[in-house]
C-alpha positions as CSV (number, residue, x, y, z in Angstrom):
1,X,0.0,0.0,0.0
2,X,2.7,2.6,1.0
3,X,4.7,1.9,-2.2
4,X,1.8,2.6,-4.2
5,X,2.0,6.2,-2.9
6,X,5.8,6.3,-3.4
7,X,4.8,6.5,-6.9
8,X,2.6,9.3,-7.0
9,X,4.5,11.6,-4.1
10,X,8.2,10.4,-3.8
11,X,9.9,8.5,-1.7
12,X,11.0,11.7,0.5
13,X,7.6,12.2,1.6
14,X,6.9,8.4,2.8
15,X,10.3,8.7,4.4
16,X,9.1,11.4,6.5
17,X,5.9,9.7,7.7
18,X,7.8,7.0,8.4
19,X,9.9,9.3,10.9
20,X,6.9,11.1,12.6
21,X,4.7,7.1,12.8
22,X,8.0,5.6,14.5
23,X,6.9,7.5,18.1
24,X,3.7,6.5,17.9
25,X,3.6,2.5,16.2
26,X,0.8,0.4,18.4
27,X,-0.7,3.7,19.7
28,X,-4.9,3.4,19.7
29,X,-6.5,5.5,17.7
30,X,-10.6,6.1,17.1
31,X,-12.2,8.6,15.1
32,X,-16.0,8.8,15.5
33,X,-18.5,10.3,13.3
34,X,-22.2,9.7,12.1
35,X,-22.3,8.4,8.7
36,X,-19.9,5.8,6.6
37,X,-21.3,6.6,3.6
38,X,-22.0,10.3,1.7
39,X,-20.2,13.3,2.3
40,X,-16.8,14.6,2.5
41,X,-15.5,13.5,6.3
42,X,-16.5,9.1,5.4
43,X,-14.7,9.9,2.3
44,X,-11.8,11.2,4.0
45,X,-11.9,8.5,7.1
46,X,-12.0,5.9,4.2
47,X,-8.9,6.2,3.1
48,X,-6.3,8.0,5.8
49,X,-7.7,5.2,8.6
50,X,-6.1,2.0,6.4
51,X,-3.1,4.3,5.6
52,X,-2.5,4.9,9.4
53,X,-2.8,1.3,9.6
54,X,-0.2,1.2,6.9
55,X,2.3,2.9,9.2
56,X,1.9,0.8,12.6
57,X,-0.6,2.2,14.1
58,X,-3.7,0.6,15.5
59,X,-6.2,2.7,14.1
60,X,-10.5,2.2,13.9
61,X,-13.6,4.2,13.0
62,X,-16.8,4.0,14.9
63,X,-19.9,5.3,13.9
64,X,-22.8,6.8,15.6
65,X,-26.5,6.4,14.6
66,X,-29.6,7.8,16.0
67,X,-33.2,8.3,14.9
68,X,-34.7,11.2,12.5
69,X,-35.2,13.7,16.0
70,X,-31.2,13.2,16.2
71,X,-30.3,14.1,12.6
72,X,-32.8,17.2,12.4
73,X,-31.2,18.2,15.4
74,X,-27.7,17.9,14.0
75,X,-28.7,19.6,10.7
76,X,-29.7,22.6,12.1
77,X,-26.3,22.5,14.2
78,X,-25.0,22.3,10.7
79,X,-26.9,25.6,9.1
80,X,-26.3,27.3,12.4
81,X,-22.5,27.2,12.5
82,X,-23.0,28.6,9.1
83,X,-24.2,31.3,10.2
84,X,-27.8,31.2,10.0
85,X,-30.2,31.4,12.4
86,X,-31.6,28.5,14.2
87,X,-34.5,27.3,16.6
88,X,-33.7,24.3,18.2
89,X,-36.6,22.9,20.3
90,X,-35.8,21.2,23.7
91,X,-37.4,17.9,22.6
92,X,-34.6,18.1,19.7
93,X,-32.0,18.8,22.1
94,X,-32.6,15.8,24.1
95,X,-33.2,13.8,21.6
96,X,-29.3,14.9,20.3
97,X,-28.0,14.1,24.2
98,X,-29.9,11.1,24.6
99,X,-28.8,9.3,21.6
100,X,-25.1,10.3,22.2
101,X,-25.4,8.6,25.9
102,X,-26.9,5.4,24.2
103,X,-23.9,5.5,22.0
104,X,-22.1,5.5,24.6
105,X,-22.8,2.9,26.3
106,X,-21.8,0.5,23.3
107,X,-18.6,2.7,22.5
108,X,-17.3,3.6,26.3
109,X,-14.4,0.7,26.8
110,X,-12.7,1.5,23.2
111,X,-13.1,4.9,23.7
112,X,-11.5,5.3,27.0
113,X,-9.1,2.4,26.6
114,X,-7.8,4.8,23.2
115,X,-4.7,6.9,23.4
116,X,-6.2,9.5,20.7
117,X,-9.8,10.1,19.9
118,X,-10.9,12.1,17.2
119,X,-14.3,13.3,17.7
120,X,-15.6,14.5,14.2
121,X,-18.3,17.6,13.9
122,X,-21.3,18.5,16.4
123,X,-23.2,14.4,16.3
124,X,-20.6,13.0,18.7
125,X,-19.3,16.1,20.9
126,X,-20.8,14.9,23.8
127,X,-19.2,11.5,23.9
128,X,-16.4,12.7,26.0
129,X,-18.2,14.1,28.8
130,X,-19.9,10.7,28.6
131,X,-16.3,9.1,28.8
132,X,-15.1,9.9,32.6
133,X,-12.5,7.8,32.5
134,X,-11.0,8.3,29.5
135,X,-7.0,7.9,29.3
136,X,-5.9,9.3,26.1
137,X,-6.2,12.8,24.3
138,X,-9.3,13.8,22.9
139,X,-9.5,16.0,19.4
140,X,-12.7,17.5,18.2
141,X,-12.2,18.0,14.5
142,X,-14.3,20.5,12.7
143,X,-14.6,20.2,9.2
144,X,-17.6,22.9,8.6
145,X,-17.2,26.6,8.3
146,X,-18.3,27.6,11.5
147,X,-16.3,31.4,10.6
148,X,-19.5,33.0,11.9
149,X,-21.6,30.5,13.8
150,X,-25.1,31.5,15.3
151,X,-24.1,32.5,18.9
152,X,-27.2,31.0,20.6
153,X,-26.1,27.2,18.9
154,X,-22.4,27.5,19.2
155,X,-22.8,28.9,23.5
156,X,-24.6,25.5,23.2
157,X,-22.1,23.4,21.3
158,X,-19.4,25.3,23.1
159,X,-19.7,23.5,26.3
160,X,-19.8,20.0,24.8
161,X,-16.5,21.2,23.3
162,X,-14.2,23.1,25.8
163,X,-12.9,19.8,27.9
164,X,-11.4,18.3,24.8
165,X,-7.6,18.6,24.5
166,X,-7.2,20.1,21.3
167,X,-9.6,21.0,18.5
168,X,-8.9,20.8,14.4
169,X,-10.3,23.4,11.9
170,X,-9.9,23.5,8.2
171,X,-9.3,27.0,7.9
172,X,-7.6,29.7,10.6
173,X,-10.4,32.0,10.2
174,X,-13.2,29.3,11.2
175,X,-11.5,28.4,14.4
176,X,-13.3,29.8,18.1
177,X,-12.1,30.9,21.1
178,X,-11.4,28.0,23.4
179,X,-9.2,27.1,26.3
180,X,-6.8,24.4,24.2
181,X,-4.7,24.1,21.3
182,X,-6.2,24.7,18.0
183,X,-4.8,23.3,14.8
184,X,-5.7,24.4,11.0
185,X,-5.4,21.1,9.1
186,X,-7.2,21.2,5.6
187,X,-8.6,17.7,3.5
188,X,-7.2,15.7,1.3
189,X,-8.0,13.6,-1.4
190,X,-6.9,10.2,-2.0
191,X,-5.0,9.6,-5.7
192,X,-5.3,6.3,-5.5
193,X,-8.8,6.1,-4.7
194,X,-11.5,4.6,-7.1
195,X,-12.3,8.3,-7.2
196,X,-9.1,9.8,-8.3
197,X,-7.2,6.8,-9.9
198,X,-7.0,7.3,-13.3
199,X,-9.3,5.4,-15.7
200,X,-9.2,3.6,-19.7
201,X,-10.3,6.4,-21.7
202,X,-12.9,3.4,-23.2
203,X,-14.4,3.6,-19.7
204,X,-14.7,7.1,-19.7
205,X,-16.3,7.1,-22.7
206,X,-18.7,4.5,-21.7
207,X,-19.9,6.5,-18.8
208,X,-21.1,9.4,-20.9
209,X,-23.0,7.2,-23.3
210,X,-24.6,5.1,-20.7
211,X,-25.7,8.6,-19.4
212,X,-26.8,10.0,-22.5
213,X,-24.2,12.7,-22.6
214,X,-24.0,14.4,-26.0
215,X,-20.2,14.1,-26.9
216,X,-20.8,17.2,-28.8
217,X,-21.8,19.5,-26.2
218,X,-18.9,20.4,-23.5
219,X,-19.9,19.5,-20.0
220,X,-20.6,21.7,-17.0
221,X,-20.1,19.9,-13.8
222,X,-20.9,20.0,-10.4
223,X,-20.8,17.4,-7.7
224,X,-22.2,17.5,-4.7
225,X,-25.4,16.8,-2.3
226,X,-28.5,18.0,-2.7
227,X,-28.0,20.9,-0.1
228,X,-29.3,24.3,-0.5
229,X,-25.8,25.9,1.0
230,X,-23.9,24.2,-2.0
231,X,-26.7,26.2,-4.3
232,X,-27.6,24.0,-7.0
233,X,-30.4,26.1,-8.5
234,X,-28.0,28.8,-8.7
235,X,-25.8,26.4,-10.7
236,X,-28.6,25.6,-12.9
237,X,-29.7,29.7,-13.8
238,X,-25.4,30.3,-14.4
239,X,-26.2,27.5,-17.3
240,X,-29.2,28.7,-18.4
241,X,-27.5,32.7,-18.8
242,X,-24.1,31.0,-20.3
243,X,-25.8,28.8,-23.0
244,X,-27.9,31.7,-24.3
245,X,-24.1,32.6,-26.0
246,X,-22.4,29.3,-25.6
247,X,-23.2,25.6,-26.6
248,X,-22.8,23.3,-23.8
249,X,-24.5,20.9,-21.0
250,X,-25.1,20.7,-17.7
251,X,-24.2,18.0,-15.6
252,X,-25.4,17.8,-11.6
253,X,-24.1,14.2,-10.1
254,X,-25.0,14.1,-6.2
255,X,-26.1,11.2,-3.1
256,X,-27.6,11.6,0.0
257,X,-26.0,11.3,3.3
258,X,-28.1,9.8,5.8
259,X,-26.8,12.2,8.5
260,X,-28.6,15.2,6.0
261,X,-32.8,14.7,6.2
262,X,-33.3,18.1,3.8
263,X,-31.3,16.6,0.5
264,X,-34.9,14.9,-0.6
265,X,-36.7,18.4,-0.9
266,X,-33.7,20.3,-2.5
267,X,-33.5,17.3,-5.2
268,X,-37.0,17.6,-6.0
269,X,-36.2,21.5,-6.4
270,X,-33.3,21.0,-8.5
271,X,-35.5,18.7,-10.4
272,X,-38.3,21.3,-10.8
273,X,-35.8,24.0,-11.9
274,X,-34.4,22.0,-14.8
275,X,-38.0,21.2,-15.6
276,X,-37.7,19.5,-19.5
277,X,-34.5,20.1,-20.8
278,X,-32.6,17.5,-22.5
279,X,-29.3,19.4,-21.7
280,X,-29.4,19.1,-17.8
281,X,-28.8,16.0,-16.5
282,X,-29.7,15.7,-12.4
283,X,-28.3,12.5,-11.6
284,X,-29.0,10.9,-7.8
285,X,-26.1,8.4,-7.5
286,X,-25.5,5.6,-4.9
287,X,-23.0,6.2,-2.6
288,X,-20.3,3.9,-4.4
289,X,-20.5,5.2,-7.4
290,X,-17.0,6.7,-7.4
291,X,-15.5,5.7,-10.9
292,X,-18.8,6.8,-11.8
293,X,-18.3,10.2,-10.5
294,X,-14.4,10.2,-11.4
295,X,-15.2,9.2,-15.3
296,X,-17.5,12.6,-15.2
297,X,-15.2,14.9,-13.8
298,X,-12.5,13.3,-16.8
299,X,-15.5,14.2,-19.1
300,X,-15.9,17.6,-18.2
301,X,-14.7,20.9,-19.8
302,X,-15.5,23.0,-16.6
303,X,-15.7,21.7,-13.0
304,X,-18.2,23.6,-10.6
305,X,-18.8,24.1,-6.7
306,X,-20.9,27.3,-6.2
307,X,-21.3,26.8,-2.8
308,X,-22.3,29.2,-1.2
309,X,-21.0,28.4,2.7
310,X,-18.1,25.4,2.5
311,X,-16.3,23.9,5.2
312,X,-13.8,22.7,2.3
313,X,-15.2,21.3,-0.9
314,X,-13.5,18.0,-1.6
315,X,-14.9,17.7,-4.9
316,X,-12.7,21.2,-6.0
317,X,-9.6,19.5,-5.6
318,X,-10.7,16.1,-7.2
319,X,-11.7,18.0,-10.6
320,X,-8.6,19.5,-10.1
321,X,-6.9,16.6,-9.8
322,X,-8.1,15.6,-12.9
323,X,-6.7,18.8,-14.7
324,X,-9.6,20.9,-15.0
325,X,-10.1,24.3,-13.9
326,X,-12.6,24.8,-11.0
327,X,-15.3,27.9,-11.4
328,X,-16.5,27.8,-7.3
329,X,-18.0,30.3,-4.9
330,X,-16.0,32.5,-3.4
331,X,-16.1,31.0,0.0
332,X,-14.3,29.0,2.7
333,X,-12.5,26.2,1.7
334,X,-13.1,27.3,-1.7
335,X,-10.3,29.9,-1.7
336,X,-7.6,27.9,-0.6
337,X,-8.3,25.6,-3.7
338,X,-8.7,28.1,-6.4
339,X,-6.3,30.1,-6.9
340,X,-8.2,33.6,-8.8
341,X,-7.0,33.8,-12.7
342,X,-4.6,30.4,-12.5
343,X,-6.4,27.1,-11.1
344,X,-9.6,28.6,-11.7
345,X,-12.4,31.4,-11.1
346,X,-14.2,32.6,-7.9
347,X,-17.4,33.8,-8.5
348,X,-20.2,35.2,-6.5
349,X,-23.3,34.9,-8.4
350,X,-25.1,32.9,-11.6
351,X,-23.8,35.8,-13.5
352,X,-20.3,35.5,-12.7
353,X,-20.2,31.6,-13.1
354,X,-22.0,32.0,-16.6
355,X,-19.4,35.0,-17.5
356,X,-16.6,32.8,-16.4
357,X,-17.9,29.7,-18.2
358,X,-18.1,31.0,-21.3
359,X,-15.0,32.5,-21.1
360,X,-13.1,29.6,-20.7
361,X,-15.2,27.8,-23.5
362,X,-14.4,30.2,-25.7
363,X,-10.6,30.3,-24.8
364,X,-9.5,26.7,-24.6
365,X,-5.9,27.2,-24.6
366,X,-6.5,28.9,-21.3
367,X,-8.9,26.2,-19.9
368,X,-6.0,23.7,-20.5
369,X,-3.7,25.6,-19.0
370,X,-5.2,26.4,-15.9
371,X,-6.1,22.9,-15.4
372,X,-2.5,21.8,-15.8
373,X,-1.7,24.8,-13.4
374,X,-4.6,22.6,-10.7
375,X,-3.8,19.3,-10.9
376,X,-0.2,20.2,-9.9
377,X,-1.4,22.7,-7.2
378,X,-3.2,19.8,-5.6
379,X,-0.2,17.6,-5.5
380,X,1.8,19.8,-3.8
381,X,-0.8,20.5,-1.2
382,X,-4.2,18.7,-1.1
383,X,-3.2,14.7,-1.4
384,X,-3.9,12.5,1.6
385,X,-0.2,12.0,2.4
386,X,0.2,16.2,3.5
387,X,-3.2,15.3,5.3
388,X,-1.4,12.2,7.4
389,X,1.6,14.1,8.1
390,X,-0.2,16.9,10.0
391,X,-2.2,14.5,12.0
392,X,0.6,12.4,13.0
393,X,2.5,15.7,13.8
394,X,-0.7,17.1,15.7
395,X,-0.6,13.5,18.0
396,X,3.5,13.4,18.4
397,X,3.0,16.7,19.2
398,X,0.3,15.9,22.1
399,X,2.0,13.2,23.2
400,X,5.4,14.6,23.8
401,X,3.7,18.3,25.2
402,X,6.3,20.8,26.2
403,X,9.6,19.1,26.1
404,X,11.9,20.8,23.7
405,X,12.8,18.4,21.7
406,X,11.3,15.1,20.3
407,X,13.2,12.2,19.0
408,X,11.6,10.4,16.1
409,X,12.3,7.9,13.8
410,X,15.4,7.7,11.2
């Protein structure tokens, strides 16, 4: 497995993991969150967990579940530390507490026999004040852009969160006040990954016929859930203003998460908003349909995320990855990815993603180029063995505390 990455990164950058893992082979590691399938954080725990593995350490994802009461609950934790205004019943916050504690109860002995626990978004924050005697460090790992968060949810999150020894954001400007260390890691993808491998071009191909792509129209893509923050119907009107001038179709490829109850009524939105036309294509995908998803992004002219809030947008650096230049919303995560004028184009409105699309369909010298200029961009900083290094760093780091200076391997 780690050879495989040798390949893709050089053997300089598996020697240094190899260095930082020597302190830390055997140690027990957990990360917890609430779905394994659909959306960004499985994704990610999908991949870096084995490759932990990979280096010596004993390393396992649990996951937590609960009932509908839980996940609307959650949600709204969601939209609130984006910033918008919540009301959370008290039957709903209950609900959120109760089904932690029954977690718990299955979860307690690995969790407090672990020497680092990685506690991912609001679901599971409360499962270390539910873990007394815990022995290791505990790291609450953010992935949302909570920049702005609704004071009246965070004061309420806040408490669940203040006890843990450290806490992980993906950008510096998202991170709180609290009484522990705070580290900025971003995401990662994985290039080996069904997702990002590369594929036979017949396959490709194959893809767009089975989907009823017309290979003579280029394709617009976005992938993503059906979530209102990641503003499909505003992807669909920057289509229907940029094909007034410009030939071209529109491709929107998203799942569901089961940890998201509100993708259902934005689908059947999106749905309503492309209404009958044979050059938008709204495709509902399973949640293993990654070479699916990868064969589209290899299709597409243009990849888009106009999100309008994003914690970090995994899908910008896999159409990267693929050499395409990324039109997204000039938000969050977003802006550490594109890079204005040379991996891409922020926009902040239909008008400026149509303007921007045509442009680069019109210019196709430049829309190579820039998506040469990506896909190296994310190799230097958004594959999954930066990600490892600054986790492994991040748990030497708390391991060793204050002492000046920390052996690790040769």
């Amino acid at each position: 497995m780690i050879d495989a990455y040798t390949a893709v990164t050089g053997r300089g950058v598996i020697h240094h993991l190899e260095q930082l893992a020597t302190p830390l082979k055997g140690a027990r590691v957990v990360h917890v969150n609430s779905t394994r399938e659909g959306g960004g954080v499985a994704e990610i725990l999908r991949k870096l967990i084995p490759l932990k593995q990979a280096f010596g350490l004993d390393c396992r994802w649990e996951v937590i579940t609960g009932e509908a009461p839980f996940y609307q609950c959650t949600k709204s934790f969601h939209n609130a530390l984006q910033g918008v205004a919540q009301s959370i019943s008290a039957p709903l916050l209950e609900a959120y507490e109760q089904t932690n504690a029954k977690n718990a109860e299955g979860l307690r002995k690995t969790l407090e026999e672990a020497d680092f626990v990685f506690i991912h978004d609001p679901q599971p924050a409360p499962l270390l004040a539910l873990c007394p005697k815990r022995k290791g460090k505990w790291i609450w790992r953010c992935h949302i852009d909570a920049s702005h968060p609704y004071r009246r949810v965070w004061k309420y999150l806040k408490k669940w969160v203040v006890p843990y020894d450290a806490s992980i954001f993906s950008l510096p400007e998202y991170a709180q006040a609290l009484p522990h260390p705070q580290y900025v890691i971003a995401p990662s993808i994985d290039p080996l990954s069904e997702k990002n491998c590369e594929l036979p071009a017949d396959e490709v191909r194959a893809v767009g016929e089975e989907l009823n792509l017309d290979p003579e129209l280029p394709v617009v893509l976005q992938v993503s859930r059906y979530d209102r923050f990641k503003d499909p119907l505003g992807v669909i009107e920057a289509y229907k203003l940029a094909r007034k001038l410009t030939p071209l179709q529109l491709v929107l490829a998203g799942g569901g998460a089961s940890d998201d109850p509100e993708g259902e009524a934005v689908l059947n939105e999106v749905r309503r908003a492309a209404a009958d036309d044979p050059d938008v294509h709204v495709l509902l995908l399973p949640a293993d349909a990654h070479r699916t998803i990868n064969a589209l992004q290899r299709l597409s002219a243009i990849v888009l995320q106009k999100s309008l809030r994003e914690g970090f947008g995994l899908t910008v650096a896999e159409g990267m990855w693929k050499g395409k230049p990324v039109i997204g919303g000039d938000t969050g995560g977003i802006r550490l990815q594109v890079i204005n004028h040379y991996t891409g184009f922020l926009v902040r409105s239909p008008e400026g993603a149509a303007l921007r699309m045509r442009y680069l369909l019109h210019r196709r010298d430049m829309l190579e180029d820039m998506g040469q200029r990506a896909r190296r961009f994310v190799r230097e900083n958004y594959l999954i063995t930066r990600h490892l290094r600054e986790y492994l760093t991040l748990m030497v780091g708390l391991l060793y505390g204050s002492q000046e200076r920390i052996e690790v391997g040769i």
